[in-house]
Every structure is written in structure tokens, then in C-alpha cells.
ZAMARGU-4260 file (C-alpha; in steps of 0.2 Angstrom, whole numbers, plus 5000, padded with zeros to 4 digits):
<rodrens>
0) 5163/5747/5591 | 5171/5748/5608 | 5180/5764/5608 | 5194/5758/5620 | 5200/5747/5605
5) 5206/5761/5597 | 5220/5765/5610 | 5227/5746/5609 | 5242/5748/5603 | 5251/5736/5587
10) 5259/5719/5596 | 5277/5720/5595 | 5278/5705/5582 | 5267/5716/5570 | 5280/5729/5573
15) 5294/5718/5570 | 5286/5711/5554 | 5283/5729/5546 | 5300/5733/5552 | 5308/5720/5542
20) 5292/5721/5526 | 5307/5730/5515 | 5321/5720/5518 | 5329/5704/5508 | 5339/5695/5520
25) 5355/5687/5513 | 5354/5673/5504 | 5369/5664/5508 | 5361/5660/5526 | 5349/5651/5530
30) 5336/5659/5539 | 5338/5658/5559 | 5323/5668/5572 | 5327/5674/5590 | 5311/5685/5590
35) 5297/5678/5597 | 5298/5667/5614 | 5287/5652/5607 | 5296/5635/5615 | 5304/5622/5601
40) 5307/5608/5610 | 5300/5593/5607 | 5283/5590/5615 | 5282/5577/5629 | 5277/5559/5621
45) 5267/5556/5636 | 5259/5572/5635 | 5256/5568/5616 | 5249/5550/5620 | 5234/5558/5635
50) 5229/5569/5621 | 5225/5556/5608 | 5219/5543/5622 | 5204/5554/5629 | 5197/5559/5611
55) 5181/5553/5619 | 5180/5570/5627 | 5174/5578/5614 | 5158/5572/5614 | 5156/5582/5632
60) 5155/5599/5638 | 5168/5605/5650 | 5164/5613/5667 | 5174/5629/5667 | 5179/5625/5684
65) 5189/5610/5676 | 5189/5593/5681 | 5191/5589/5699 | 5206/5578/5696 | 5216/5590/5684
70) 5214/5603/5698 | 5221/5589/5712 | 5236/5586/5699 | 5239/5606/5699 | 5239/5606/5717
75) 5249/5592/5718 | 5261/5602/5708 | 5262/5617/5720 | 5263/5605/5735 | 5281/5598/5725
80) 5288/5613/5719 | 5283/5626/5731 | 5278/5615/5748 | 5262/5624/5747 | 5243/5616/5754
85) 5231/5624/5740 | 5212/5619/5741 | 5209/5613/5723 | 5192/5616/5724 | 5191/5636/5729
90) 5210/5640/5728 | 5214/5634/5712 | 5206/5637/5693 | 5211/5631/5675 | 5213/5642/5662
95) 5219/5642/5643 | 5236/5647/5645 | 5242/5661/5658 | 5240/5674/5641 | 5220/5674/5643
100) 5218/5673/5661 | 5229/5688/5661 | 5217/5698/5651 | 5201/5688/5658 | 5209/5693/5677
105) 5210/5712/5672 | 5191/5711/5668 | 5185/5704/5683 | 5196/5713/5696 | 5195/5733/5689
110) 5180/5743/5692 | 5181/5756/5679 | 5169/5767/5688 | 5180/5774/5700 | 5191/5790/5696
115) 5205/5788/5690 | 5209/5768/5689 | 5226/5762/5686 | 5234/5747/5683 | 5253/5746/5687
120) 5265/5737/5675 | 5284/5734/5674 | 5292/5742/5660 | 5297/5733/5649 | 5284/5721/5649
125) 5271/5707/5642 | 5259/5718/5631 | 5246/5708/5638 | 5246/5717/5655 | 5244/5734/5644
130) 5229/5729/5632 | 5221/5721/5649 | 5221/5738/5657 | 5216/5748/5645 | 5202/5737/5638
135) 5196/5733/5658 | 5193/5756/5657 | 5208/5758/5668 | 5225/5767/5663 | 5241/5757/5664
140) 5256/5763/5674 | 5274/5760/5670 | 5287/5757/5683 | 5304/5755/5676 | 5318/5743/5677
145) 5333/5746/5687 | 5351/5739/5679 | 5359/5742/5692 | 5347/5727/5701 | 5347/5716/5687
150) 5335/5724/5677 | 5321/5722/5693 | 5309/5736/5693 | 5311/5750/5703 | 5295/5751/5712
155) 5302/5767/5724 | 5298/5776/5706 | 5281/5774/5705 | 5272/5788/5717 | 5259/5787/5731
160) 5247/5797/5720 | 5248/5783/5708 | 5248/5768/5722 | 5232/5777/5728 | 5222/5774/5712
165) 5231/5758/5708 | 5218/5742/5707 | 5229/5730/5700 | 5249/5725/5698 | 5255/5715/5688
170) 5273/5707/5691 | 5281/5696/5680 | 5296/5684/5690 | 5305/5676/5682 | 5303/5692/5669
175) 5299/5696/5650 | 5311/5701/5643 | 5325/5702/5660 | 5323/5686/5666 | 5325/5695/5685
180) 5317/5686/5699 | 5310/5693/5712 | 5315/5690/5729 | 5306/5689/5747 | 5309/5710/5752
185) 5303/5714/5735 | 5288/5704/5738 | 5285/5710/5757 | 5285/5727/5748 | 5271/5722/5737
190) 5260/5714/5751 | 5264/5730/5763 | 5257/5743/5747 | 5242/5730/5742 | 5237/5729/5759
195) 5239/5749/5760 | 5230/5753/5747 | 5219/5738/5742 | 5226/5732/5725 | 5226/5715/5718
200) 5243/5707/5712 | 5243/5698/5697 | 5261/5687/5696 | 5265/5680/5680 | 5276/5666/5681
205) 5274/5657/5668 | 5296/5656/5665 | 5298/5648/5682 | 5304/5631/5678 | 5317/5638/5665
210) 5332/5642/5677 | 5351/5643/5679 | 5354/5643/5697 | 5354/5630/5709 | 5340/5635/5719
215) 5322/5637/5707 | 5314/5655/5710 | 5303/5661/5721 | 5285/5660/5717 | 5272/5674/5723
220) 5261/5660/5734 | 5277/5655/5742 | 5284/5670/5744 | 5266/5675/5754 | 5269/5660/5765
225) 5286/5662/5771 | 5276/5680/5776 | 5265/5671/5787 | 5251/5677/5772 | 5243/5660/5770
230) 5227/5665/5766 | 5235/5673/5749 | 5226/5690/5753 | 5225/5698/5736 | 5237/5688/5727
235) 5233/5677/5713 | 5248/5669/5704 | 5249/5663/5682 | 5256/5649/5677 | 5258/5639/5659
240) 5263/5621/5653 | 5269/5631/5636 | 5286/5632/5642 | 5288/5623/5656 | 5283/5604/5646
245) 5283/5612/5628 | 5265/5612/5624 | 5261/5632/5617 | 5248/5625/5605 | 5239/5616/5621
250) 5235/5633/5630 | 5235/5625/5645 | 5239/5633/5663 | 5230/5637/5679 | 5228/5652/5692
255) 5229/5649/5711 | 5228/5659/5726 | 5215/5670/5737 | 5200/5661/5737 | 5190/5678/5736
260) 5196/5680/5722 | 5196/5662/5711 | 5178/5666/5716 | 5169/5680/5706 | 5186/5674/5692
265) 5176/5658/5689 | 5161/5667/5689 | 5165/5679/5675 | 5175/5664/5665 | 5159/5654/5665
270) 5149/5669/5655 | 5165/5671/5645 | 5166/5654/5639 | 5183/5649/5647 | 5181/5631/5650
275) 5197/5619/5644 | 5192/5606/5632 | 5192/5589/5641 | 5207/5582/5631 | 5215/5597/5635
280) 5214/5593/5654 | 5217/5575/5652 | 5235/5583/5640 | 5238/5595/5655 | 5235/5582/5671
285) 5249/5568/5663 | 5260/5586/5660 | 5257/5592/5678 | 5262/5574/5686 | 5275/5570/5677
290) 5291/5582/5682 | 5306/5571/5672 | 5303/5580/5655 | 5304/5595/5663 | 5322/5593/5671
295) 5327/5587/5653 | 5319/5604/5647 | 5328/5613/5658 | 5346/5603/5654 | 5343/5608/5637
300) 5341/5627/5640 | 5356/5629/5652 | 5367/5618/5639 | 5362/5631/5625 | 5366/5646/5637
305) 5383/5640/5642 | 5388/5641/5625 | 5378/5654/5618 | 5381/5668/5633 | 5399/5670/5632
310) 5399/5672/5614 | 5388/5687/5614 | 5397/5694/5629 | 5414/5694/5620 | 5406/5709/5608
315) 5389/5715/5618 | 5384/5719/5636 | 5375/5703/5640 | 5377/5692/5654 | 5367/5674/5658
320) 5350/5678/5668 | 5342/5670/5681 | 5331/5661/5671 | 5319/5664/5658 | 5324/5658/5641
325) 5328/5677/5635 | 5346/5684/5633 | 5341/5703/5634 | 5358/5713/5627 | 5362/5730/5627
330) 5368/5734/5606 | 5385/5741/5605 | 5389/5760/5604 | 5394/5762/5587 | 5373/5757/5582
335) 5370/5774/5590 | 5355/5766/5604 | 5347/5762/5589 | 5338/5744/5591 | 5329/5744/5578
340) 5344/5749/5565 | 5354/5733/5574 | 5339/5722/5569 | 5334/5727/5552 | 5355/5727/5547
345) 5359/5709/5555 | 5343/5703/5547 | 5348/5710/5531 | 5368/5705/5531 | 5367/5689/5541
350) 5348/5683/5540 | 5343/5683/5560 | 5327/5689/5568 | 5332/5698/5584 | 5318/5710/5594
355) 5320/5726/5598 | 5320/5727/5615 | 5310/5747/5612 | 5296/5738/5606 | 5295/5728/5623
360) 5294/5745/5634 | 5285/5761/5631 | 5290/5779/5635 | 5286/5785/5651 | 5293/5800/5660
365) 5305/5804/5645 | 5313/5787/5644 | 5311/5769/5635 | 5321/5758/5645 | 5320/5745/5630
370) 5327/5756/5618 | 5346/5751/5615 | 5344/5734/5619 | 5336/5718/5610 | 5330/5702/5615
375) 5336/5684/5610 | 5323/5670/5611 | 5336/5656/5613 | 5321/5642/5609 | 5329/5635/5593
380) 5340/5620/5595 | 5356/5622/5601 | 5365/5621/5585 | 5355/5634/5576 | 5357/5647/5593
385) 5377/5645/5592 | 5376/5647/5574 | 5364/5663/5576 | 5376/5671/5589 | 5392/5668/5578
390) 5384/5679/5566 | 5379/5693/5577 | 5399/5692/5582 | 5403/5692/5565 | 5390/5707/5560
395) 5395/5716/5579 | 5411/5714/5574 | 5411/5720/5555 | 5404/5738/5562 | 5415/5740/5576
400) 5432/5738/5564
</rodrens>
């Protein structure tokens, strides 16, 4: 067996499940889960009607590079969104969903043989980026977030000795489980220590449509334009239909960026057997030129926050982010930091699945910057999101008098 499976680590669901393996929750609720981030809104019909109206596909194996029409519909959507000229045909690849092509990424970009490799990640973070690095032969690094800048990370913490080493980063804007968004210094940052020291930058943005401002976020590809880096030098951006149009079970999403890269990415996916299955593409080229359902999406989550963010803030340190559909709240003093206490209690009193936000970090230099918080999937519909937070007022509220 491959020895480096032995230092993955459990996946915080299987944590939260054994966390909870003991407990009857309360009958007299009916049962309501904010732990895992997987989108409940009704799928797109017209997505639905492109995958039942190309079942023809199946008869035919995919290119892994994708049809040349599905990646013109995903440039099409970065011309839209981000006013950015991509060539579909070096620029651009399809993957199945931005999960995979995380890990696949981390594969093709880190060469295990040099001493000391390292892959920097934010902390807390998409376990992903941790079992990618450390099954790639390289060692992950944790840079921590910084409350005091809305739960960004604090890259001034992670030393030269480590940047030196470093072969890949992986940023995650609008952020898992924060929802910070990163803005056009942080990025000039990140181009100025890539270009220093020779790293590739991973950005997963798979939250970006999901937002409560006026003005969407900033991508990584835009972002490396307005810095007059249009050739995307060591940038490669993730993104998802899963949230975005509602489609997890389509794993459907795309990587763009350096050319150099997409490269020797296409070339390792094609031996990895990473092609998208031709309904698939036909679903995800209707999902990508089709931007209505996604405004409604996005109507329903800031409609669900208006009323569920003020509740929580009357009895917790929480506030709306800038985007994302996560509320991530720090538990009040009496539960003694303990997040994992707060979520095995509500579940049992009040039958809500919260996720402690521990299980989302790890502890690096002394300090888990999860711990003392969880983090609220507000997916459900908006009903059944109100209804969860009056219970976690009521069960806040029952400890503190």
C-alpha cells in the first residue's frame, strides 16, 4: 500500500458523525443539518432538460480535453463575469468538479523529489488542499486567519524558509468556511512571492457567484489582469456549477489560466482518466450560458441571510460575510471554547447539525484557529434555516441564564 495514506487524516464529516455516534437527539424536533455545504436548491430545469436530451452520449467516449463547444461556453463565462479573453483551447480545461481537479492539480504540479516540498494552505481550510499535499509527497503548510481582517489569512505569518520550499498555494476566495474575499493588494502579494520564489497558485473559487455585496468578488484571473499579468504566470483558477446552478451530483466545473500549465494538467488527466461524460458537458454548457437561474440563486441566499444573521448575532459573535453560503460564529463564553461540546448539546437538546469549526483547521504553532467557533451551512430552505437559528437562540440562550 501507499504509505502516505497513512498520514491522511479522517474528513471532518466522519468526525462529526463519530462525534454525534452516542447521542439521541430530541424527539420533539424534527431533525434540521447545517453541517455539510452541499447546495439544496432546486436544480435548474433547463439544466435538467440538456441532460436527459443528449443521452445519445453515452454511446461515445469523451476527449478529456472536453468538447470544443463546452469549453467556448466556459470562456464565454469568463468574458461575462470577469471581462477576461481566455483561449479555450490552451487556456481552459473541464474537470469533475473543482474537488478532483484540486487533488489531480497537486499531482501534476509538485515534484516530490526536491527537499523539503511544501504546499501552503489557509488555516482553516478545504481538507482537500491537505490530502493533495500530502499524497503529491510534499508537506502542507498552514498560514492562519487574521479576525481582525475578516478572517483573511495572514500571509506576513508564513516565513521566507517556508516560501523558499513552497511549490504550491492554495487560496480559497470567497473562503471555506470565512467567506473573506480576497482583494487586489493581497493578490499583488501572491504574484510578487510566486514570481520570487517559483510556486504555483491554486484559487479555489468555487463560492464566487454566492455574494452579498453589490459588487461580485474578485477572481484570481482578474485580479492578474488588472496587474498587467495577462499571460496568468503561474496561476490557475477552480471553479464549480455545484453551487453556483445547484448541480453537486453533476460534478461539473472547469480550470483556466497559464497556458503552461493546462498543458502537462491535460496531460496527466488523460492517463488519470478525467474526461467528463458527454451528457455531462452537454448539462454544464446550457448551465454555463444561462446566467438567470443564477441571480435567482443568489436572491434566495441573501433573503435567507437577512433573516437568519441577525438572529444568531443577538446571542453569538457572527456577522453576514462577503459571500459564500457559510455563517462562521464564534460559540459564546459560557461553552468554555469548546465547539465540539456546543455541537453534540444542540444536537442533543434541540436536534441541529452544526460543524465544529476545530475540525475545519488544524494545530499549527500552538493554535487552532477553528476551535471556538462552528460553521452554519445555510443550504436548507429558508424556513428550515430560520427555524434552526431560533433553536440555537433558544439552546444559547438556556445556558447563558
Amino acid at each position: 500500500m501507499n504509505p502516505l495514506l497513512s498520514r491522511l487524516q479522517p474528513y471532518p464529516f466522519e468526525r462529526l458523525r463519530q462525534l454525534h455516534a452516542d447521542i439521541t437527539p430530541n424527539p420533539a424536533y424534527r431533525p434540521i443539518s447545517l453541517g455539510i455545504g452541499e447546495p439544496r436548491h432546486a436544480t435548474p430545469q433547463l439544466i435538467k432538460d440538456a441532460l436527459t436530451g443528449s443521452l445519445a452520449g453515452l454511446a461515445s467516449y469523451p476527449a478529456t480535453a472536453g468538447e470544443p463547444r463546452l469549453r467556448q461556453s466556459m470562456s464565454d463565462w469568463l468574458k461575462r463575469r470577469y471581462d477576461l479573453s481566455l483561449n479555450p483551447a490552451t487556456q481552459i480545461l473541464p474537470v469533475n468538479g473543482s474537488r478532483e481537479a484540486l487533488f489531480a492539480l497537486a499531482q501534476t504540479v509538485i515534484d516530490p523529489s526536491q527537499p523539503g516540498a511544501t504546499v501552503v494552505c489557509p488555516n482553516p481550510f478545504y481538507q482537500i488542499y491537505e490530502g493533495a499535499a500530502l499524497l503529491a509527497g510534499a508537506q502542507p503548510w498552514f498560514a492562519p486567519s487574521d479576525p481582525a481582517r475578516n478572517f483573511g489569512v495572514d500571509w506576513a505569518a508564513v516565513p521566507e524558509a517556508v516560501w523558499a520550499k513552497n511549490q504550491l498555494l492554495f487560496v480559497c476566495s470567497p473562503g471555506n468556511p470565512t467567506g473573506a474575499v480576497m482583494g487586489l493588494a493581497e493578490w499583488e502579494l501572491l504574484f510578487g512571492l510566486s514570481d520570487q520564489y517559483g510556486f504555483v497558485i491554486a484559487s479555489d473559487e468555487c463560492y464566487s457567484e454566492i455574494y452579498f455585496r453589490d459588487e461580485p468578488p474578485l477572481g484570481g484571473l482578474q485580479a492578474a489582469a488588472q496587474l498587467g499579468r495577462h499571460d496568468f504566470k503561474n496561476l490557475i483558477s477552480l471553479t464549480s456549477l455545484s453551487k453556483r446552478s445547484n448541480v453537486p451530483g453533476l460534478r461539473s466545473g472547469f480550470v483556466a489560466g497559464d497556458a503552461a500549465l493546462i498543458k502537462p494538467f491535460l496531460l496527466y488527466r488523460t492517463y488519470h482518466g478525467s474526461a467528463m461524460s458527454p451528457i455531462v458537458q452537454a448539462a454544464s454548457i446550457a448551465a454555463w450560458n444561462d446566467e438567470l437561474h443564477v441571480v435567482e440563486n443568489r436572491a434566495l441566499y441573501r433573503e435567507k441571510f437577512a433573516k437568519v444573521t441577525p438572529l444568531l448575532a443577538g446571542v453569538m459573535d457572527v456577522a453576514l460575510p462577503d459571500a459564500g453560503f457559510y455563517l462562521w460564529a464564534a460559540i459564546p463564553d459560557v461553552f468554555q471554547g469548546s465547539d465540539t461540546a456546543f455541537s453534540r448539546e444542540l444536537l442533543a437538546l434541540y436536534n441541529v447539525v452544526v460543524l465544529p469549526g476545530s475540525y475545519l483547521a488544524r494545530d499549527a504553532r500552538g493554535f487552532n484557529p477553528g476551535a471556538g467557533r462552528i460553521r452554519m451551512a445555510l443550504v436548507a430552505e429558508s424556513a428550515e434555516c430560520v427555524e434552526a437559528a431560533q433553536r440555537i437562540v433558544q439552546f444559547i440562550q438556556s445556558k447563558v441564564h
